[in-house]
C-alpha positions, 0 to 999 in steps of 0.5 A: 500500500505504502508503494503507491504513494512512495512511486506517486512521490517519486513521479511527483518530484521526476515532474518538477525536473522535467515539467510536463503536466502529464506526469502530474496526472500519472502521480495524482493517479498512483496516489488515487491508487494508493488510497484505493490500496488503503481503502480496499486492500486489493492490488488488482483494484489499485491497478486498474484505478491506476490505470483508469486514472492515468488514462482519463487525466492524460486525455483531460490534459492533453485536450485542455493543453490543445485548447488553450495553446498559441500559434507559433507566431503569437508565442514568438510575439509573446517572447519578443523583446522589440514588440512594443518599444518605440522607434523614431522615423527618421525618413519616409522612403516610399508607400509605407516604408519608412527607416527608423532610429532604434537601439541606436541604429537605423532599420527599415520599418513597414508601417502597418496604418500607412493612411498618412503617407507624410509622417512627420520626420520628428514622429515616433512608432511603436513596433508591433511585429517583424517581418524578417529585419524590417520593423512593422510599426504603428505610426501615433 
């Protein structure tokens, strides 16, 4: 009986090294096991509650993990430093390209409201994404 909870400790600790949520549904089953093992003194119960658990938790996880996951390119946005920092035009290039002053050197930047081709050389951006090494800015 003291197995049970002995190995659902163990995964529990594997789970902090390694960090999946799925071995946290594997030793929350070995202690539901346990308390089977506690309550009824069967293995064979314990197992199959080991099993039947471990089976429904993971299938529960993995479609709670498929429903609240982002695309690629909103978790690149998400970890990236640049989105959100002001830039200074420096020059109005052409349509809606504009070259912009930021971390202390020049970048081309694409301005995704391009309404008002003639932005004030003085005006600042805020970056809002990346398209390769040009900027795509937010004129104010």
């Amino acid at each position: 009986m003291m197995l049970w909870f002995i190995a659902a400790a163990l995964i529990l600790i594997l789970e902090l090294f390694i960090g999946t949520v799925y071995l946290l549904v594997v030793s929350a089953a070995l202690f539901g096991a346990g308390i089977a093992a506690f309550l009824f003194n069967s293995f064979s119960l314990s197992m199959l509650i080991a099993a039947v658990l471990s089976a429904v938790g993971i299938w529960w996880a993995h479609g709670w993990l498929q429903r609240h996951r982002h695309s690629d390119t909103e978790e690149s946005a998400r970890n990236d430093l640049d989105i959100g920092q002001t830039v200074q035009i420096t020059r109005h290039l052409h349509d809606s390209s504009y070259e912009v002053h930021y971390r202390g050197t020049l970048w081309q930047a694409q301005a995704q409201n391009a309404a008002s081709s003639d932005a004030p050389v003085s005006q600042t951006a805020v970056i809002v994404g990346k398209n390769g090494n040009t900027l795509l800015i937010q004129l104010h």
